[in-house]
C-alpha positions in Angstrom: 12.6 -28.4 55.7 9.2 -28.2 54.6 7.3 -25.4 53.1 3.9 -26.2 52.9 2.5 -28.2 55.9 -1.1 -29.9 55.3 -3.3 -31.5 56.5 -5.9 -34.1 54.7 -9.5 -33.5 54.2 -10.4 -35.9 57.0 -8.6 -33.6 59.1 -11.3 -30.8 58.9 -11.7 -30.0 62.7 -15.1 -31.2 63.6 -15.8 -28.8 66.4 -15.4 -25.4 67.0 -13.4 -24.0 69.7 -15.6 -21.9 72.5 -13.6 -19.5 74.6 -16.1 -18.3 76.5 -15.7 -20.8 79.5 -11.8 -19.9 79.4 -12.2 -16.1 79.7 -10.8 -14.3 82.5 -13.9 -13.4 84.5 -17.5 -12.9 83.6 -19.0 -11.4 80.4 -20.7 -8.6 80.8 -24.1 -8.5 79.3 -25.0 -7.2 75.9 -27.6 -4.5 76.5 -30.9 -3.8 74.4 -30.9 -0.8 72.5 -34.0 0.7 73.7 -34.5 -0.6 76.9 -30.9 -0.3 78.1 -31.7 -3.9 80.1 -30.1 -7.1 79.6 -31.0 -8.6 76.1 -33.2 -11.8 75.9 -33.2 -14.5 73.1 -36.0 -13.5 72.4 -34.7 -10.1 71.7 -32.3 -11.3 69.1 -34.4 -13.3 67.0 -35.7 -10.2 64.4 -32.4 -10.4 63.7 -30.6 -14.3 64.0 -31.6 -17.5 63.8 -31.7 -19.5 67.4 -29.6 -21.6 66.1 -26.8 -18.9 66.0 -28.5 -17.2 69.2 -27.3 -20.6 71.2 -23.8 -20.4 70.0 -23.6 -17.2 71.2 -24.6 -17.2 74.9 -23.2 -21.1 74.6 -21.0 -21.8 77.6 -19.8 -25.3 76.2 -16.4 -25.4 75.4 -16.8 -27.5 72.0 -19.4 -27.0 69.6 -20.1 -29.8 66.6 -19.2 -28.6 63.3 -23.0 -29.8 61.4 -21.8 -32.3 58.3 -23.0 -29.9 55.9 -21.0 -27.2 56.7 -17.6 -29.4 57.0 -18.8 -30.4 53.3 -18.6 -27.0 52.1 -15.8 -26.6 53.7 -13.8 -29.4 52.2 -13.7 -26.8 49.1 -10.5 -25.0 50.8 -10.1 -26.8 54.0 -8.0 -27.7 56.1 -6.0 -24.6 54.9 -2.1 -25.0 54.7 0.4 -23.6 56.8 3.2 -22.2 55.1 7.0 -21.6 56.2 8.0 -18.3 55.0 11.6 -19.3 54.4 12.1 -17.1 51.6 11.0 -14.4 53.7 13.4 -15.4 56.6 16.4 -15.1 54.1 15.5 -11.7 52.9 15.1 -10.6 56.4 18.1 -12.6 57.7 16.7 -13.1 60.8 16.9 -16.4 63.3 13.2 -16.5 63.6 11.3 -18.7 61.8 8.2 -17.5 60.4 4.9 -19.6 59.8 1.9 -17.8 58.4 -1.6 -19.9 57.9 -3.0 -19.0 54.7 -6.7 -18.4 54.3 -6.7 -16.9 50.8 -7.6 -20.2 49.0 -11.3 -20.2 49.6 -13.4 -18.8 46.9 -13.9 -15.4 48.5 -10.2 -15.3 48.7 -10.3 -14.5 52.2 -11.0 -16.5 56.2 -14.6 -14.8 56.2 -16.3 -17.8 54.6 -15.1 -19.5 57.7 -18.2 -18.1 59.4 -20.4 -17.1 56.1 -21.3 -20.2 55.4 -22.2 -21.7 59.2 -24.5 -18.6 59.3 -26.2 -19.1 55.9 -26.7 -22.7 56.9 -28.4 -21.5 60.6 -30.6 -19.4 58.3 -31.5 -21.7 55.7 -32.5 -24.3 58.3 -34.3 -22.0 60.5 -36.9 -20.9 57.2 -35.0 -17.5 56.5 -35.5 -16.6 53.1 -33.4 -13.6 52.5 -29.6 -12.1 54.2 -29.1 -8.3 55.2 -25.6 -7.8 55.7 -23.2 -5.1 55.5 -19.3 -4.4 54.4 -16.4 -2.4 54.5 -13.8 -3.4 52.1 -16.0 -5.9 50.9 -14.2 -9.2 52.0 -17.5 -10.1 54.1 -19.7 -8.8 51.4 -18.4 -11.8 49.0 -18.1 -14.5 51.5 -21.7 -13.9 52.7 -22.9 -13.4 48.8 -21.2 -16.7 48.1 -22.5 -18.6 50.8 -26.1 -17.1 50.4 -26.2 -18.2 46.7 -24.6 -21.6 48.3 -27.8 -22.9 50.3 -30.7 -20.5 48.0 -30.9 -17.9 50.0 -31.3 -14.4 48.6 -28.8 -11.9 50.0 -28.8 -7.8 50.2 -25.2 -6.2 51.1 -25.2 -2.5 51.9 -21.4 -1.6 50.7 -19.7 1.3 53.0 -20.1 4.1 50.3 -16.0 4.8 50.0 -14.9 1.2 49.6 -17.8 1.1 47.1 -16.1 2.9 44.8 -12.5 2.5 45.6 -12.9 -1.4 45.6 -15.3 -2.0 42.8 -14.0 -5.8 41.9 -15.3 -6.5 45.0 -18.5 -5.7 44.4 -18.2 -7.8 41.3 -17.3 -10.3 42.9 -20.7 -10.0 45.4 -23.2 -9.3 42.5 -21.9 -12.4 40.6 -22.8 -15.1 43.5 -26.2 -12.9 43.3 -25.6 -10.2 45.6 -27.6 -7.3 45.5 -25.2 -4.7 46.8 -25.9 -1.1 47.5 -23.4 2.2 48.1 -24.1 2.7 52.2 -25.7 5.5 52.8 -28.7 4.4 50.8 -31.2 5.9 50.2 -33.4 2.6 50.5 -33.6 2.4 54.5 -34.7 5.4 57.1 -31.1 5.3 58.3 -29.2 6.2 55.0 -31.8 8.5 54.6 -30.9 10.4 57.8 -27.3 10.0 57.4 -28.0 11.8 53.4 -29.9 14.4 55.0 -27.5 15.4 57.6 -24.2 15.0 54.7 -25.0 14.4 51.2 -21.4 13.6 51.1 -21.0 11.3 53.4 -18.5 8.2 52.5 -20.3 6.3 55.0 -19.0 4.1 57.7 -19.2 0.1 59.1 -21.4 1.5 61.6 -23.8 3.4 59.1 -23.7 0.4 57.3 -24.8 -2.2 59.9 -27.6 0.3 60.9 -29.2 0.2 57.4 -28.8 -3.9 57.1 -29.9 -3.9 60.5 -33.4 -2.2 60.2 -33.8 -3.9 56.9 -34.0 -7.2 58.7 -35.9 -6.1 61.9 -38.6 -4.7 59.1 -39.1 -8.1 57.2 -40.3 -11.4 58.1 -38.5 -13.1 55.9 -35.1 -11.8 56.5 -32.3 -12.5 59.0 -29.4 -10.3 59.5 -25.8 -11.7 59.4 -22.5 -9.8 60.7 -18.7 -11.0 59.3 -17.1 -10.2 62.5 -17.6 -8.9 66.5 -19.9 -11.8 68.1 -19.0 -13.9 69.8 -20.4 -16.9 67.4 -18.6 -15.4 64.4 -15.0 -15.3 66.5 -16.1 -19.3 67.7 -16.6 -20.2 63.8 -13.2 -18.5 62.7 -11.3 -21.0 65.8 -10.9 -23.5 63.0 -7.9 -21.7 61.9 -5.7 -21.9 65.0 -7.3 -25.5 65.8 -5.3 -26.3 61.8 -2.7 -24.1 63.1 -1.9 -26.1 65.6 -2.1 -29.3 64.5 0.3 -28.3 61.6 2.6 -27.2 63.7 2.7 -30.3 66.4 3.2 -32.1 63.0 7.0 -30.5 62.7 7.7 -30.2 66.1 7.1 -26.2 66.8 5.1 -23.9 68.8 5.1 -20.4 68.8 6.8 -17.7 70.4 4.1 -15.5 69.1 0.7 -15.2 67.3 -0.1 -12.6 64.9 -3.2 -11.3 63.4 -5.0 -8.2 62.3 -7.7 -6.4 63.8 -11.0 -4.8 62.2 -13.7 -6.3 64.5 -12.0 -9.4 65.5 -12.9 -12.2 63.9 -9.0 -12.9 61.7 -7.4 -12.0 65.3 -10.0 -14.6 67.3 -9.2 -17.2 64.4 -6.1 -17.3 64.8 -5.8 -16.5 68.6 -7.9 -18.0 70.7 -7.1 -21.9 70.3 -3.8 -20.4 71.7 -5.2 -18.6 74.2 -7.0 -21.5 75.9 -3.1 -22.7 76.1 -2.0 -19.3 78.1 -5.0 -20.1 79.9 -3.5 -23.3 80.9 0.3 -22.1 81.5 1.6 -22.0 78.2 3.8 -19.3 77.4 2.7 -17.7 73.8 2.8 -13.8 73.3 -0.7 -12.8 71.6 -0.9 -9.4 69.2 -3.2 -7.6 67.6 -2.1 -5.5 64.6 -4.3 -2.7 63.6 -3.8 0.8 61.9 -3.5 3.8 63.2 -6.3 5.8 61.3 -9.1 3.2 63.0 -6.8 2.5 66.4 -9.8 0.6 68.4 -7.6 -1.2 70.6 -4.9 1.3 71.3 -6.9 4.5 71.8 -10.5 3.5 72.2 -12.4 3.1 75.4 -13.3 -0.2 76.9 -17.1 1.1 77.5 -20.5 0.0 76.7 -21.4 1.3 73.2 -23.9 0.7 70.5 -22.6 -2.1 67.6 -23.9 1.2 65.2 -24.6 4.4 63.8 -28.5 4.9 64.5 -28.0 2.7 67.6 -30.6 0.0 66.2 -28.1 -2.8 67.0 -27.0 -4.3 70.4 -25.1 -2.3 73.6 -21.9 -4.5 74.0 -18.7 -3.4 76.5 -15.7 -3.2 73.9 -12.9 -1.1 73.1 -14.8 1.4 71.2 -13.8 4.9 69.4 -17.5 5.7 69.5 -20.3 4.7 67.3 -20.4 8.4 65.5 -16.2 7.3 64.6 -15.8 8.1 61.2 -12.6 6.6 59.5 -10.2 8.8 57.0 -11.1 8.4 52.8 -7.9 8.0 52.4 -7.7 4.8 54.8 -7.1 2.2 51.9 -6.2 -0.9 54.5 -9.9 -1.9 55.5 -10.1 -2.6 59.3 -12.2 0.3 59.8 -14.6 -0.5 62.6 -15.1 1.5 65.7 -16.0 -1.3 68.0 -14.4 -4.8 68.8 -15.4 -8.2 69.2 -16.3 -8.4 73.3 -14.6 -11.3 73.5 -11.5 -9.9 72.3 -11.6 -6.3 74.3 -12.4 -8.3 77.3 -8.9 -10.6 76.7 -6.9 -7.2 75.3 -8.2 -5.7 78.8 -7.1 -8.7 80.7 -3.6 -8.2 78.9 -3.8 -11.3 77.6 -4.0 -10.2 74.0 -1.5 -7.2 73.3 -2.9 -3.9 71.1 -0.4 -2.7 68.2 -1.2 0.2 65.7 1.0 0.6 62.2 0.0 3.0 60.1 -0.9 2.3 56.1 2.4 2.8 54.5 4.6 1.0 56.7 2.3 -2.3 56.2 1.9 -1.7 52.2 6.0 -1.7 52.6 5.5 -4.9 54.7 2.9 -6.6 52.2 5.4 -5.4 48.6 8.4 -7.1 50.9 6.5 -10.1 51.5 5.1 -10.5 47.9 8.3 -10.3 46.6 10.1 -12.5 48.9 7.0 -15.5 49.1 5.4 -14.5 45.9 1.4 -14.3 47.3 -0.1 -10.8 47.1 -2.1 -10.0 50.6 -5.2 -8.3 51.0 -4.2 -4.7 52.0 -6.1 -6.1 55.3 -3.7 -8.7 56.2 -1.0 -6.3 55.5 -1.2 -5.4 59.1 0.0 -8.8 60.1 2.8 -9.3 57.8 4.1 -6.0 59.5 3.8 -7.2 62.9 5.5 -10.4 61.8 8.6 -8.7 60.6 9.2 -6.6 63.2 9.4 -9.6 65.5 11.5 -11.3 63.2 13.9 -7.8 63.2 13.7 -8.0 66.8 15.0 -11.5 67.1 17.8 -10.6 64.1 19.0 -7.5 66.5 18.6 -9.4 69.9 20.5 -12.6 68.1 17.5 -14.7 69.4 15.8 -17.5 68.2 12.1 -17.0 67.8 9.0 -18.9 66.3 6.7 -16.4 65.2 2.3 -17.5 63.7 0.9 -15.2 62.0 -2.5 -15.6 60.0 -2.2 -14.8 56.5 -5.7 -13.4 56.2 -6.8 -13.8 52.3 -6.0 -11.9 49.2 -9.7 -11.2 48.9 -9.3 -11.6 45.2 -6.8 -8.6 45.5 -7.5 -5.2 45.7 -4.7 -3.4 43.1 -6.2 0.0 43.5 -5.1 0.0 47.2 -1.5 -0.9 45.6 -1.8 1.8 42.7 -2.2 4.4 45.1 0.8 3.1 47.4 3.1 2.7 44.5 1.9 6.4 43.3 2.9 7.7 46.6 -1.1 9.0 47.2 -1.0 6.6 50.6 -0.5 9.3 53.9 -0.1 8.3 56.8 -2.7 9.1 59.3 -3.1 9.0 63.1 -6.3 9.6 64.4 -6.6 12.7 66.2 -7.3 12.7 70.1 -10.0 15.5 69.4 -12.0 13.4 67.1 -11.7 10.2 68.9 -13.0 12.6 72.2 -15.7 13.5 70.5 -17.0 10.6 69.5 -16.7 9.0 72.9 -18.8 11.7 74.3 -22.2 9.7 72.8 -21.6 6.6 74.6 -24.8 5.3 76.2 -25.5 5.4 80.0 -25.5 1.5 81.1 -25.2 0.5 84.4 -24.2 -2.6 84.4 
């Protein structure tokens, strides 16, 4: 039996996969800032290149993967799918386990799956310069790389508490030319308002997209770029199911169920959607979305119109949402620490087509050790999530004495982030569950949008 299924280069799907089309009902629109009303192209463009603006409203099904970007991707692509059979022994379960692994790009992670599309819109459309933002810094790196990829200058405002519990990954950002800043900075009006009100403050994605936000909207020659939520970044990340399933056609499976974490969307949509155009059609495939329990989006947000940001610069979208004033736990070490969700995925989690699963931290850092030592690659603390959703369903199978075929996607390593393992090894990892009162709170700011 084999453990490694690839695919050749020539392989490299060469379109993306657009769910849109196959959703259950309508969108609902995305909603200016100011004006509250439906937004406009021309709204968007401050801020994205038209060709990324298309993508996003597209209602095509299939979009044609540009020559240049397949090139690029040819560095890592088409990712191999792995059978976890050590895992499977040490579990001794009747499940078999496949997990796609997206570590081998140079990032280390599946975010350069959409990085380098977007710096290739950018480039081609006469942007000069990136504004981006990150949390743990996966995105940071894989729009730094691509940004130093096709010439473009790139500025990443770094959420202030990954900054400085993750500093290798700001290494990683400033050596493919990143400039990268602690978030809240004192460089835009946002950070400065955010400093003012807590000097303190460990910042927050949401802080963070507000700073790279305005810094685009206030130059001409710079174009902002997000790592996860729209709906063009969840198309871009399709690649990975679209291998997926190929690989697994090529041994004669299909699972059960699909598995992936959930920050803002874009791992989960990677590896769920190609799948979900197949529930779409009949097929009977179980779709879950892992996330932690001190950022629980999906499980105890609201499915509202909210703003994609702190200082509500950015887009009203309907997600699940814990409110843009959600600030996560310091000691939250996995990443995934976004209040909102991809649309796209909230809308299909609504539907129940996609189920909503929270875990907290120490449970998946017992998860990722188990796997590491059973199949020998260290995960990201991110795609931790995953591996613990994965083993559960294969200890389900083992007590129900059921066969089982279980996907999950295998996220990245992100070049790994030790400290995150230090601390759970120390025994300096709690377990926390975000309190109603907070999450109340914060949902209490939610715009007025009558749509």
């Amino acid at each position: 039996m084999d453990t490694k299924i690839l695919l050749p280069e020539d392989r490299i799907p060469k379109q993306w996969y657009n769910i849109i089309p196959d959703m259950p009902g309508p969108l609902a629109p995305v909603i200016h800032p100011g004006t509250l009303q439906p937004v406009t192209p021309d709204d968007l463009l401050p801020l994205f290149p038209m060709g990324l603006i298309e993508q996003e409203v597209s209602n095509q099904r299939w979009i044609d993967i540009p020559e240049e970007v397949r090139e690029i991707y040819r560095l890592w692509r088409p990712a191999p799918l792995f059978r976890a059979h050590r895992l499977e022994k040490a579990l001794g379960t009747p499940a078999k386990i496949y997990y796609k692994y997206e570590g081998g790009s140079p990032a280390g992670s599946h975010k350069p799956n959409t990085a380098i599309p977007q710096a290739y819109y950018n480039k081609i459309f006469g942007t000069k310069r990136i504004a981006s933002e990150t949390g743990a810094g996966q995105w940071g790196s894989s729009i730094a790389l691509a940004c130093q990829m096709f010439g473009l200058e790139c500025t990443v405002y770094m959420v202030k508490v990954s900054y400085n519990q993750k500093p290798y990954r700001k290494s990683m950002m400033q050596l493919w030319g990143a400039n990268v800043l602690a978030s809240p900075s004192d460089q835009t009006n946002a950070g400065r308002a955010i400093l003012a009100q807590n000097p303190e403050s460990n910042g927050s994605l949401g802080i963070a997209i507000s700073e790279a936000v305005e810094d685009a909207a206030t130059r001409e020659d710079t174009r902002y770029a997000l790592g996860s939520v729209l709906n063009h970044v969840c198309m871009h990340q399709t690649i990975i199911g679209l291998e997926a399933k190929e690989q697994l056609a090529l041994v004669n499976d299909y699972p059960d169920v699909v598995i992936g974490c959930h920050g803002g969307g874009s791992n989960l949509a990677g590896i769920t959607f190609p799948f979900a155009a197949d529930k779409a059609h009949g097929k009977n495939v179980r779709l879950v979305a892992m996330e932690p329990t001190s950022c629980p989006t999906l499980t105890k947000g609201v499915y509202d119109f909210d703003y994609g940001d702190t200082a509500k610069m950015a887009p009203v979208a309907k997600m699940y949402t814990l409110g843009h004033d959600f600030m996560p736990p310091g000691i939250h070490a996995g990443g995934l620490r976004y209040h909102g969700a991809s649309p796209l995925v909230s809308q299909l989690v609504h539907a129940g087509v996609i189920e909503a699963k929270a875990v907290p931290q120490t449970a998946c850092f017992e998860a990722a050790v188990l796997f590491s030592r059973s199949e020998g690659i260290i995960p990201a603390p991110e795609s931790s999530h995953a591996i613990r959703g994965a083993i559960d369903e294969a200890l389900q199978a083992k007590e129900e004495g059921k066969e089982k075929t279980i996907l999950f996607n295998l996220s990245g390593h992100g070049h790994v982030d030790m400290a995150a393992y230090d601390a759970y090894f120390g025994g300096e990892l709690d377990d926390y569950e975000y309190p109603e009162e907070a999450i109340k709170e914060s949902l209490a700011h939610l715009p007025k949008v009558n749509f």
